[in-house]
C-alpha positions in Angstrom: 5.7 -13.7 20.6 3.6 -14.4 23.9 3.9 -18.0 25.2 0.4 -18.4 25.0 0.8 -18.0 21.0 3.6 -20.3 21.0 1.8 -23.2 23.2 -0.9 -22.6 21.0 0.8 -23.4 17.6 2.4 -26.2 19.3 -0.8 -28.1 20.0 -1.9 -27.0 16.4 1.3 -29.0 15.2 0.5 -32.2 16.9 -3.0 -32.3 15.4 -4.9 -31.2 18.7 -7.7 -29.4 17.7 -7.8 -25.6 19.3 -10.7 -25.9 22.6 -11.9 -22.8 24.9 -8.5 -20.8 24.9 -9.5 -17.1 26.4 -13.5 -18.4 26.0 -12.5 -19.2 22.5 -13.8 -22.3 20.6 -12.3 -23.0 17.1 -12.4 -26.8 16.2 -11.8 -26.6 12.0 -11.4 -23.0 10.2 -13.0 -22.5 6.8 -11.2 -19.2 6.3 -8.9 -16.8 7.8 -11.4 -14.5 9.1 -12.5 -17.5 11.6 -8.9 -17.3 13.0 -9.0 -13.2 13.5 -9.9 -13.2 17.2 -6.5 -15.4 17.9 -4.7 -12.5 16.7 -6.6 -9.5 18.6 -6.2 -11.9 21.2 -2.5 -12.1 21.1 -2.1 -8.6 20.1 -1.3 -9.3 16.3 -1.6 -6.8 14.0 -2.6 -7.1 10.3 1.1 -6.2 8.8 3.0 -8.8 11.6 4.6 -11.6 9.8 3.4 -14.6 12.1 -0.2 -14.4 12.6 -2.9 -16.9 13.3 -4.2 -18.0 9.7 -6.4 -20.6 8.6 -4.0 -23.5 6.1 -4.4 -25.6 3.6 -7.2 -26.4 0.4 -9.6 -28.1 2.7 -9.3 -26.3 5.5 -9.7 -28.9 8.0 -6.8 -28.5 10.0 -8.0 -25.6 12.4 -6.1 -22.5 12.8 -2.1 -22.1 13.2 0.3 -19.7 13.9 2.7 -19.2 10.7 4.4 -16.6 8.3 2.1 -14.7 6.7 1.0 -16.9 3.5 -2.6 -14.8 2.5 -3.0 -16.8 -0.8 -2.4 -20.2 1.3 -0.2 -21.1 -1.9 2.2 -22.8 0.3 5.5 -19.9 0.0 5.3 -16.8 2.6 5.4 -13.4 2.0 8.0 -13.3 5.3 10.0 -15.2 7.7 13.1 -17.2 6.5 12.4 -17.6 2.4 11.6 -18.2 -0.2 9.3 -15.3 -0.2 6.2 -14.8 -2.1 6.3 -11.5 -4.1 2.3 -11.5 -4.9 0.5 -12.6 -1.8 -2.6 -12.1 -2.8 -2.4 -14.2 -6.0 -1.7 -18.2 -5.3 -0.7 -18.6 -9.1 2.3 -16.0 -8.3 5.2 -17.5 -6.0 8.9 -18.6 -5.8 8.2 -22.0 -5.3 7.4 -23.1 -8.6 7.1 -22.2 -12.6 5.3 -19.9 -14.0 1.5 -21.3 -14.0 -1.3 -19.8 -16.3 -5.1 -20.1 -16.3 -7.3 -19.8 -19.3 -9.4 -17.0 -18.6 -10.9 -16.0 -21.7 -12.3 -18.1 -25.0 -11.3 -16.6 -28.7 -11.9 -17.7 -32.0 -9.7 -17.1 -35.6 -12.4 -13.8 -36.4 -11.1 -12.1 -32.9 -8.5 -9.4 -33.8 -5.9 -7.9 -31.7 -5.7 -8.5 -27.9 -5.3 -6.1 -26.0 -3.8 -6.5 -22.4 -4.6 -4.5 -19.8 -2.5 -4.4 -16.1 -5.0 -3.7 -13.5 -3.8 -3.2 -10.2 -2.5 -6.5 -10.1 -5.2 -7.8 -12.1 -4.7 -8.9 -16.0 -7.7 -8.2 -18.1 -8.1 -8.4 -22.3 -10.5 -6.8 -24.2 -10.4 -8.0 -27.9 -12.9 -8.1 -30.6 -14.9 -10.2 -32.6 -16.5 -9.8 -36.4 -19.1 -7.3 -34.8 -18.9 -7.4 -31.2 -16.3 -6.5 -29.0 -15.6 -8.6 -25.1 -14.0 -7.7 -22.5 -12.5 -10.3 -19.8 -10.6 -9.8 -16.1 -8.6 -12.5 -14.7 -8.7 -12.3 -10.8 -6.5 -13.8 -8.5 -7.5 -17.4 -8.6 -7.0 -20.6 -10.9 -10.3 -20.4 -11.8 -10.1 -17.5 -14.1 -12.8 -15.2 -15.2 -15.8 -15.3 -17.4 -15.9 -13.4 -20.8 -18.5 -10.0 -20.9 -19.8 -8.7 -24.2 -19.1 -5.0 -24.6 -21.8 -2.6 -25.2 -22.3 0.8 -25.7 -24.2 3.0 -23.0 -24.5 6.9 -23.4 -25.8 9.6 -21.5 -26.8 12.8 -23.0 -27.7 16.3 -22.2 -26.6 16.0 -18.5 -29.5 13.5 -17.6 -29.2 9.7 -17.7 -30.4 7.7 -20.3 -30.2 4.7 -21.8 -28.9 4.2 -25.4 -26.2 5.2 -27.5 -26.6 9.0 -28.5 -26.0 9.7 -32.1 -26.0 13.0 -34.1 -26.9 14.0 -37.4 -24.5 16.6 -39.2 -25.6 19.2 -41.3 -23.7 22.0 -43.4 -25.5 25.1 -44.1 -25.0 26.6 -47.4 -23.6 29.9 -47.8 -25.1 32.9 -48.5 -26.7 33.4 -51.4 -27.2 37.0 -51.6 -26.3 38.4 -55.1 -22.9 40.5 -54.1 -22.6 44.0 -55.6 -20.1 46.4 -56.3 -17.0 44.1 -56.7 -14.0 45.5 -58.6 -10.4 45.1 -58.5 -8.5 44.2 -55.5 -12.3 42.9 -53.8 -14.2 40.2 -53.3 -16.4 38.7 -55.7 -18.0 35.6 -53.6 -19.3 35.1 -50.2 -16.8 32.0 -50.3 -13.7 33.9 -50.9 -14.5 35.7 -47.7 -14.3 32.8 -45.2 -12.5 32.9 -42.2 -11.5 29.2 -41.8 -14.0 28.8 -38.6 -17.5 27.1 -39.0 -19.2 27.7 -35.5 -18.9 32.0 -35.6 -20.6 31.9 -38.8 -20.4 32.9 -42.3 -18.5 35.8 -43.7 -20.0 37.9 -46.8 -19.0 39.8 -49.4 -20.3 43.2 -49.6 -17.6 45.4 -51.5 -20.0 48.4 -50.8 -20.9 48.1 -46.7 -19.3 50.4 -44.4 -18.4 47.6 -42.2 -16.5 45.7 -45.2 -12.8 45.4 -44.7 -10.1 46.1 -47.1 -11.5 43.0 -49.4 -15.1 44.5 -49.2 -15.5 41.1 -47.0 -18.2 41.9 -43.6 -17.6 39.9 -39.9 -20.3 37.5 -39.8 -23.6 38.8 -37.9 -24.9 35.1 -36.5 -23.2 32.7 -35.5 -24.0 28.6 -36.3 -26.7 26.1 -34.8 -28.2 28.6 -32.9 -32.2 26.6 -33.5 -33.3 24.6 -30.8 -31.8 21.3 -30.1 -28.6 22.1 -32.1 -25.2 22.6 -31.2 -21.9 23.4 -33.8 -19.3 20.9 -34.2 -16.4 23.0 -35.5 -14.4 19.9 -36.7 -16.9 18.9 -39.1 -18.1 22.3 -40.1 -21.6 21.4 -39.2 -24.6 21.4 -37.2 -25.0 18.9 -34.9 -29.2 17.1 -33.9 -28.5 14.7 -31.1 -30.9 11.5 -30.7 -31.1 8.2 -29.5 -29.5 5.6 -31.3 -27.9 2.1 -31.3 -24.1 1.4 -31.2 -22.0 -2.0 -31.6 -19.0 -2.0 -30.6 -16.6 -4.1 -33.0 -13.4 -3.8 -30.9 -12.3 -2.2 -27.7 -9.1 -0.6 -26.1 -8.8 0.4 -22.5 -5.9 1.3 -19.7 -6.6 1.2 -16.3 -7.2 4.4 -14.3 -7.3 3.5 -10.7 -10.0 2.3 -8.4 -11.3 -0.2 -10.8 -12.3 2.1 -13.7 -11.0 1.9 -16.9 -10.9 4.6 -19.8 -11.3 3.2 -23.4 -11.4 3.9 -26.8 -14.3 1.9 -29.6 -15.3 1.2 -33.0 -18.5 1.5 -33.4 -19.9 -0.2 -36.5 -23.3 1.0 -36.0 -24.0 2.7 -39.1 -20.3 2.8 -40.9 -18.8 -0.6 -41.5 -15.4 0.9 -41.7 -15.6 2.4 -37.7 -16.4 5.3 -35.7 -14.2 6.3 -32.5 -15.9 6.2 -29.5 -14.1 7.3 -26.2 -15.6 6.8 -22.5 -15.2 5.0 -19.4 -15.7 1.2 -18.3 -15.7 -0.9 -14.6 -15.5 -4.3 -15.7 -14.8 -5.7 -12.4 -18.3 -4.4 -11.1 -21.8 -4.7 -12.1 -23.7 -2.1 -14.4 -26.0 0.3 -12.9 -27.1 2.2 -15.9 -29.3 4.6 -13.6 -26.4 5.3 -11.0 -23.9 6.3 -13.8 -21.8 2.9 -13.5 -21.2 1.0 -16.6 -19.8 -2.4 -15.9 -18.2 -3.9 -18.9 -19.9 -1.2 -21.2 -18.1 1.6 -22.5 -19.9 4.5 -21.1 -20.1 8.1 -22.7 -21.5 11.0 -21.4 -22.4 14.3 -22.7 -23.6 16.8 -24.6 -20.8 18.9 -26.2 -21.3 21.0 -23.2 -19.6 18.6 -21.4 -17.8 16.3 -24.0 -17.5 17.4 -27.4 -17.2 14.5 -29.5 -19.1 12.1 -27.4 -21.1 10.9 -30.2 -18.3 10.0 -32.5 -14.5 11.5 -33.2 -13.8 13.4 -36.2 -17.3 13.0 -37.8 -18.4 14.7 -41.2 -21.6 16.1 -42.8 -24.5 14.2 -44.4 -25.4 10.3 -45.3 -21.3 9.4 -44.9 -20.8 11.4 -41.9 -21.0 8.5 -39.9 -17.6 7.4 -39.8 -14.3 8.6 -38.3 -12.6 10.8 -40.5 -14.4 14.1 -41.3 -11.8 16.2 -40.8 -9.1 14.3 -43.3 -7.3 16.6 -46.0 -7.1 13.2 -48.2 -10.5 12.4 -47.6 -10.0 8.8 -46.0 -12.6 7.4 -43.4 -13.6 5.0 -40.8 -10.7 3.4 -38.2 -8.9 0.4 -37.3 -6.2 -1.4 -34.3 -6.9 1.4 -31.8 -4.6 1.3 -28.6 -4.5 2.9 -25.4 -2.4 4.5 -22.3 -3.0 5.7 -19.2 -1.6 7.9 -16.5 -3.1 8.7 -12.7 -4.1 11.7 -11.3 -2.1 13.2 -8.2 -0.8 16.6 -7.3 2.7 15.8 -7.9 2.7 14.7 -10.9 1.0 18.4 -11.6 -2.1 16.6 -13.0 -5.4 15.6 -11.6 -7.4 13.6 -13.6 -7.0 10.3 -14.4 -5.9 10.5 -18.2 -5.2 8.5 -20.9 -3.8 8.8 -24.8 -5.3 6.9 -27.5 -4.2 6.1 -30.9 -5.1 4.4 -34.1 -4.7 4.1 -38.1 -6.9 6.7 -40.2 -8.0 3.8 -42.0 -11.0 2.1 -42.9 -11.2 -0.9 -40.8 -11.7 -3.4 -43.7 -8.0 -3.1 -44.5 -7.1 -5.1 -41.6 -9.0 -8.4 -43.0 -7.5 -7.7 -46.9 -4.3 -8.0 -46.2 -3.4 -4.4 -47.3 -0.2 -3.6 -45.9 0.4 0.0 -47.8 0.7 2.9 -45.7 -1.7 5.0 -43.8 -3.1 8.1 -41.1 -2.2 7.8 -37.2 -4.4 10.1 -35.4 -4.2 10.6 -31.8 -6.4 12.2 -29.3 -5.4 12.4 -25.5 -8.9 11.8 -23.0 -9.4 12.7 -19.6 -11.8 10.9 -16.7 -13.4 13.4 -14.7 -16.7 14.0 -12.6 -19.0 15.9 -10.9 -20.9 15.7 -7.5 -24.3 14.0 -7.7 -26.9 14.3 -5.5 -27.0 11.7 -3.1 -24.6 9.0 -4.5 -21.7 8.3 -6.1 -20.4 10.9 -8.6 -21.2 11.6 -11.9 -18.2 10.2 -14.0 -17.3 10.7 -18.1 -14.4 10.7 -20.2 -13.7 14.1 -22.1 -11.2 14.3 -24.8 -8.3 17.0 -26.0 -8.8 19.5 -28.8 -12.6 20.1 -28.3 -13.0 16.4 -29.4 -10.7 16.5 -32.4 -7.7 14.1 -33.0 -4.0 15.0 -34.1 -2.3 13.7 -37.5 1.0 12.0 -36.5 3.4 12.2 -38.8 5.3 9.9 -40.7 2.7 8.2 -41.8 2.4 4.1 -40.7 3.4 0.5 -42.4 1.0 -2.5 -42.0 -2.1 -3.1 -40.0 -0.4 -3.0 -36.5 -1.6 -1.1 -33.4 0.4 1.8 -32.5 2.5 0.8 -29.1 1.5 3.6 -26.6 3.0 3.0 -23.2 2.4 6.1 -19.9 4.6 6.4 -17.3 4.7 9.1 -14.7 8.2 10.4 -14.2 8.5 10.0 -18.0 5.4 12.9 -17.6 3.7 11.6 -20.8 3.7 8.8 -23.4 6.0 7.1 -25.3 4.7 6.7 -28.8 5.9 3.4 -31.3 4.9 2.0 -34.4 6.3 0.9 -37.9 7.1 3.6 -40.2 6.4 4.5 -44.0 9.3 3.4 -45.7 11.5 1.2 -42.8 12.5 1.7 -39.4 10.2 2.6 -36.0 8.3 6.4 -35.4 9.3 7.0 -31.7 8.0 10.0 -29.8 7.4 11.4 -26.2 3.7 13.1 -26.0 3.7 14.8 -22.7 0.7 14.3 -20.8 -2.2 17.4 -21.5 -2.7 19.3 -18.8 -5.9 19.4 -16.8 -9.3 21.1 -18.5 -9.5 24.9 -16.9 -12.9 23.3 -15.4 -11.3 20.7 -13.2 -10.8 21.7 -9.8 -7.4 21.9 -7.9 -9.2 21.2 -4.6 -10.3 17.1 -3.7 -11.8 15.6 -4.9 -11.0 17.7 -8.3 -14.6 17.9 -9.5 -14.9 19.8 -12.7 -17.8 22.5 -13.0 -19.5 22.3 -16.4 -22.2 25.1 -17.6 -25.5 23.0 -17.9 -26.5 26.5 -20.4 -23.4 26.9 -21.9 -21.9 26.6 -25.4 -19.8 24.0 -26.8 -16.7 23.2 -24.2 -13.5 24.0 -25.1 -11.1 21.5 -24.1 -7.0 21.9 -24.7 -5.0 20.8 -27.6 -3.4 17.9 -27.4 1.0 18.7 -28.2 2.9 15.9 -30.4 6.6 16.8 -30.9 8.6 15.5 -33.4 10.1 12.2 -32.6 12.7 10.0 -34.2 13.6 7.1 -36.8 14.9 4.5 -35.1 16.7 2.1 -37.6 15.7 3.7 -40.7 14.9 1.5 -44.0 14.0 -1.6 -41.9 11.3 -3.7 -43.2 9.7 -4.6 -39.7 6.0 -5.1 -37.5 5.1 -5.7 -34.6 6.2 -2.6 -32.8 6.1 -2.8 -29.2 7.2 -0.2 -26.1 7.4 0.1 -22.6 9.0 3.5 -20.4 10.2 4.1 -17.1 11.0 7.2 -16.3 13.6 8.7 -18.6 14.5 4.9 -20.1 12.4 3.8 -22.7 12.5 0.3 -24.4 11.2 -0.1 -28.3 11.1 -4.0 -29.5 10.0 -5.2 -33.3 10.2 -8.4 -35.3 12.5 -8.1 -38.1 13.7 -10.8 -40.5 12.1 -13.4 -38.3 13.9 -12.2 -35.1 12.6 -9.8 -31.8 14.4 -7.0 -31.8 15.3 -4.3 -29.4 16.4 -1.1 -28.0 16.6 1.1 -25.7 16.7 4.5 -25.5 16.5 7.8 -23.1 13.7 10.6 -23.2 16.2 13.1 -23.7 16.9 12.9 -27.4 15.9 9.6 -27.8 18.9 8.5 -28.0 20.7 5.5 -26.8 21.9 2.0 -27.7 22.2 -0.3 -30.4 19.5 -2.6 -31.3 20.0 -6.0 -30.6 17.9 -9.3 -31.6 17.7 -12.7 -30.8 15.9 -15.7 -31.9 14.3 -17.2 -35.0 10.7 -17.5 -36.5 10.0 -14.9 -34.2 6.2 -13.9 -35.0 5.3 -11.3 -31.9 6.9 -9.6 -28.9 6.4 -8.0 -25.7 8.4 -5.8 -23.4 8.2 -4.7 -19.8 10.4 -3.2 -17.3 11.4 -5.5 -14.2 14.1 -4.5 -10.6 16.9 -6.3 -12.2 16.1 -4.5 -15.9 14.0 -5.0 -19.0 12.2 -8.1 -19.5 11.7 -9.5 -23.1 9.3 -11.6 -24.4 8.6 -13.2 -27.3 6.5 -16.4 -29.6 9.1 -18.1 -32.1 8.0 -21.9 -33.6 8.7 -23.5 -30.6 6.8 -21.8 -28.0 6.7 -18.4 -25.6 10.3 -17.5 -25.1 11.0 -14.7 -22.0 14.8 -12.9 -21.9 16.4 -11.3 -19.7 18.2 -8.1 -21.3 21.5 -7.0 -20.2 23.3 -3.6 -19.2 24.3 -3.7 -22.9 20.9 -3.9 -24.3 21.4 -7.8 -25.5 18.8 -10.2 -24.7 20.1 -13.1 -22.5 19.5 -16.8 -23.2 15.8 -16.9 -23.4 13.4 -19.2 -21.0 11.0 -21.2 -22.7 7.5 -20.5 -20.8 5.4 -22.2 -22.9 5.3 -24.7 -25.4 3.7 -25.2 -28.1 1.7 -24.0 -31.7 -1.2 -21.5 -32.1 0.6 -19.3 -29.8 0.3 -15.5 -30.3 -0.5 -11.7 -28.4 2.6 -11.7 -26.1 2.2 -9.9 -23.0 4.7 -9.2 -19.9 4.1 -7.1 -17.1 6.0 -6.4 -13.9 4.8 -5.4 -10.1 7.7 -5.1 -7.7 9.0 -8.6 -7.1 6.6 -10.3 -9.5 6.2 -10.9 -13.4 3.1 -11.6 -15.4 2.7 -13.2 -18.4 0.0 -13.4 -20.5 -1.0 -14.7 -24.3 -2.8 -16.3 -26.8 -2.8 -20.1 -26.9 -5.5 -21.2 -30.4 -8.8 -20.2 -28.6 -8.0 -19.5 -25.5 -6.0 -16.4 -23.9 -3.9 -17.5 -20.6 -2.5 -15.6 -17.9 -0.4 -16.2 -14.8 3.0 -14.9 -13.4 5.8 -15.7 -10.7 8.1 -14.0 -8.4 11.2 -12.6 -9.7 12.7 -12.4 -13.6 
C-alpha cells in the first residue's frame, strides 16, 4: 500500500478528520460511496481487501482505510480473521450467534410456509383462509413488509388485465342413425372412438367405403374449430376464453435467477376445493401490469398457443369444471399443499430455460382443515420460464408447462396432508422427489429435468418463437421413473429433502424423533436412517462444506445438527428457544447458513458463518 494511504489511515485513527488530500475534502462519510475517490486515488480496486470505507452505525467518524467489511457489521470478509462469509448481509458473521429478524406477520388460519432461497435472499410465501402473501427478507435487521398475492393474466398474446378463465364444453356425439351393422361391426358411433378429443369424432358407418375393418370412418372435422374456441385435449372439451377474477388461496414458488420467481397457485375463484395455476412472479420489484412485470402477482400468460393450461391445470367440462382434476380416473377434484423446485438455465447443463417442477395432492383442499389423513393423488407437472422479444422494452416473459398443460399421476399414492418435498439440483440433472407413502415408509424418486420446448432457441438469449395463428402448442411430456420405499411400514410425516449432486438427503418425523438418510442417485441406495431427539414436531435439511446440516423443532426450541460421515446426527445446537415454534427451514451459501421459521405469528429469518 502507498505511503500516502498509510499516513492517511493514520490520521483517521487519531480522530483527525481527512482535509484537502489530492484536492480532496471529506470531513464525516455517510456512506461508502463518499469514500470511493480515496480508492481511485490510491489505485484501489473493488475486489482489494483494504480499501477506503466509510465505519460505523453513525457514520461520523469520516473515512478509513480497513479490511473490506461491506455490511459494516464489525467482522471482515479478509485480512487476519475471523472472516465474514456473507458480506453483504450484517445479520450473517463469525462474530456472533445466529441472529433472526421478523420479517413477516402470520396468523393460526395461515397454512404451510413455504421458504424460498433467493440469491442470498430468504423469502416465504404462505397462505391465508382466501388469500395468499408473499414476503422477501433483504439484507438488513429491518426485515421486509408482507405483499398480498394476486393473480394477473395475459391472454391471446396482447396484455391485459385480469385473470383469464375458460368455459369447457363437450360436444355430443354424432347422432346419425348407423346402418348396416352386423357381426364383427360397429353398432355405435361411441364404440368407434379413437381415445383423442381435439381430431374429432369417429363414426360408425358399417356400409362406407372409407369404413375400416369395424365399419368405423376417420373423423372428417376436427374439434373447436368456431371462432374464439380452442380444444383442450385433457378435458375432452372446447375451450371460450374470457376475463375473469382469481384469488389466490396459497402460493408456491422457487427462485429462477435475476429476481424472478416461477410459482404454482390455488385459485379459489369459483371452486372452493382449488384450481392450479402456474406462472411467474418478481417480488423484489414493482408491478408494471402493462410492461409484462408482475411484482408480487403470479403472472400467466397465454392463449394455448403459447401455454396450454394457462387458465387452470387439468380442468373438466361444464358447471364443475372449475377445479383441478378433470382428467382423474377416480373422479376426485380440486388441490391442496402444492410445492415447488427450480433449476437454471445454461448451456452446460444442456438446458436453457429457467425450469421448475411442481407437485401437489389430487385432493380437494378442504381435507387439509378436517383432519383427514387417508390417502390420496400426487400429480406433478414440470414448467418452464421462457420469453420473447418485445418491441422496445424488456421481453415478454410466461411460464409454460410439460405435457401440453397436463400433470402426471405419481404413484404410490400419499399419507396425510403434507407437501410433497421437491428439491433441484444441477449435477443431480433433475429433482429429487419425497413424501410419506400409502401404507408406511417415504416415496423417493429422481425426475430428470424436461428438456427444452422445440420452440426455444439454442442461440442467446434463447427466445422461443410461438405461432401467433397457430393451433394448440405442443409442449413435452414430463418422465417420472419409478423410485423407491425407503423404510417401508413406517408410520411417519413430515417428509423433507435436499440433493447435491449424486448425494441426496431424505429426513421425517417418526415416533416423535427427526429422522434421516441419505442416499445416492444411482439406485437410491445408501445408509441407514438414523434419528435423534424427542417431541420432534418438524424438520429441515440442507447441504453445507463440512456435510449435511439438520434441523429441527422439538418442545424445547429450534435444534440445528450437524450430521456425520455415518449419517448420524451430532449433538444438536439449540438456536432458538421457545413455544409456538414451527416451518423449519435451513439453507446453505458457501461459508454461510440460514435459518429460517415460524415463531406464533411471526416468521423469522437470519443466518451465520459456518455450521
Amino acid at each position: 500500500m502507498r505511503r500516502l494511504a498509510i499516513t492517511s489511515w493514520l490520521l483517521l485513527a487519531s480522530g483527525c478528520s481527512l482535509l484537502g488530500f489530492d484536492d480532496f475534502a471529506i470531513y464525516q462519510c455517510g456512506s461508502d460511496a463518499e469514500c470511493e475517490p480515496l480508492n481511485e486515488r490510491d489505485g484501489i480496486a473493488p475486489g482489494d481487501c483494504y480499501r477506503w470505507q466509510c465505519p460505523g452505525d453513525n457514520h461520523t467518524s469520516g473515512c478509513a482505510l480497513r479490511a473490506r467489511d461491506d455490511d459494516d457489521d464489525g467482522v471482515a470478509a479478509c485480512g487476519d480473521g475471523p472472516f465474514d462469509c456473507d458480506d453483504r448481509n450484517p445479520a450473517v458473521s463469525t462474530a456472533a450467534p445466529f441472529s433472526f429478524v421478523p420479517f413477516a406477520s402470520v396468523d393460526a388460519s395461515d397454512r404451510w410456509v413455504r421458504w424460498v432461497s433467493d440469491e442470498g435472499r430468504v423469502g416465504a410465501t404462505f397462505g391465508a383462509a382466501r388469500e395468499a402473501r408473499v414476503a422477501l427478507a433483504t439484507p438488513s435487521r429491518e426485515g421486509a413488509t408482507i405483499t398480498a398475492l394476486t393473480d394477473a393474466s395475459v391472454n391471446d398474446l396482447a396484455i391485459a388485465a385480469g385473470c383469464a378463465r375458460a368455459t369447457l364444453t363437450t360436444p355430443p356425439l354424432p347422432t346419425t342413425p348407423v346402418v348396416g351393422a352386423g357381426p364383427g361391426t360397429c353398432s355405435t358411433h361411441e364404440e368407434c372412438q379413437d381415445g383423442t378429443f381435439c381430431n374429432g369424432y369417429e363414426t360408425c358407418e358399417p356400409t362406407s367405403p372409407a369404413a375400416d375393418g369395424r365399419g368405423c370412418r376417420a373423423a372428417m372435422r376436427a374439434q373447436c374449430l368456431d371462432d374464439g374456441e380452442t380444444c383442450e385435449e385433457p378435458a375432452g372439451a372446447c375451450a371460450r376464453v374470457s376475463a375473469g377474477t382469481c384469488q389466490l388461496a396459497e402460493v408456491a414458488a422457487a427462485s429462477a435467477g435475476g429476481g424472478a420467481w416461477i410459482g404454482v397457485g390455488v385459485n379459489v375463484s369459483g371452486c372452493d376445493e382449488g384450481q392450479l395455476r402456474f406462472g411467474w412472479m418478481s417480488p423484489s420489484g414493482d408491478a408494471s401490469l402493462a410492461d409484462g412485470v408482475p411484482g408480487a402477482g403470479l403472472l400467466t400468460r397465454g392463449d394455448a398457443r403459447r401455454a396450454p393450461g394457462f387458465t387452470g391445470v387439468d380442468l373438466g367440462a361444464g358447471a364443475a369444471g372449475a377445479c383441478s382434476g378433470g382428467g382423474r380416473a377416480d373422479g376426485s377434484s380440486g388441490i391442496s399443499a402444492p410445492s415447488i423446485a427450480s433449476l437454471p438455465g445454461g448451456a452446460s447443463a444442456g438446458r436453457f430455460r429457467p425450469q421448475a417442477l411442481a407437485a401437489w395432492q389430487a385432493a380437494r383442499r378442504s381435507r387439509e382443515s378436517s383432519g383427514a389423513t387417508d390417502a390420496v393423488g400426487v400429480e406433478a407437472i414440470g414448467l418452464w420460464l421462457e420469453e420473447a422479444p418485445a418491441a422496445g422494452g424488456d421481453p415478454l416473459r410466461w411460464v409454460s408447462a410439460t405435457g401440453s398443460g397436463r400433470p402426471v399421476a405419481l404413484t404410490p399414492r400419499a399419507q396425510g396432508a403434507a407437501p410433497v418435498a421437491i428439491a433441484g439440483d444441477p449435477v443431480l440433472g433433475g429433482y429429487a422427489v419425497a413424501y410419506a407413502a400409502e401404507g408406511g415408509g417415504v416415496s423417493l424418486r429422481v425426475v430428470p429435468a424436461p428438456r427444452d420446448p422445440s420452440e426455444v432457441s439454442a442461440t442467446s438469449p434463447h427466445a422461443s418463437t410461438i405461432d401467433p395463428l397457430g393451433a394448440a402448442r405442443a409442449t413435452p411430456d414430463l418422465d417420472v421413473p419409478a423410485g423407491v420405499i425407503l423404510d417401508p411400514g413406517t408410520s411417519l410425516d413430515h417428509v423433507v429433502v435436499a440433493a447435491d449432486g449424486s448425494d441426496i438427503a431424505v429426513a421425517w418425523v417418526a415416533a416423535g424423533q427427526a429422522c434421516f438418510r441419505a442416499v445416492t442417485s444411482g439406485g437410491l441406495e445408501g445408509g441407514a436412517t438414523r434419528c435423534a431427539g424427542a417431541g420432534v414436531t418438524s424438520v429441515a435439511v440442507a447441504r453445507a462444506d463440512t456435510g449435511w446440516l439438520l434441523l429441527y423443532v422439538d418442545a424445547a426450541g429450534v435444534q440445528l445438527a450437524a450430521v456425520d460421515a455415518s449419517g448420524t446426527p451430532g449433538s444438536p445446537e439449540m438456536v432458538s428457544v421457545g413455544s409456538g415454534l414451527g416451518d423449519p427451514f435451513v439453507a446453505s451459501a458457501g461459508r454461510s447458513v440460514q435459518v429460517g421459521f415460524r415463531r406464533g405469528d411471526e416468521l423469522l429469518a437470519g443466518g451465520r458463518c459456518g455450521p
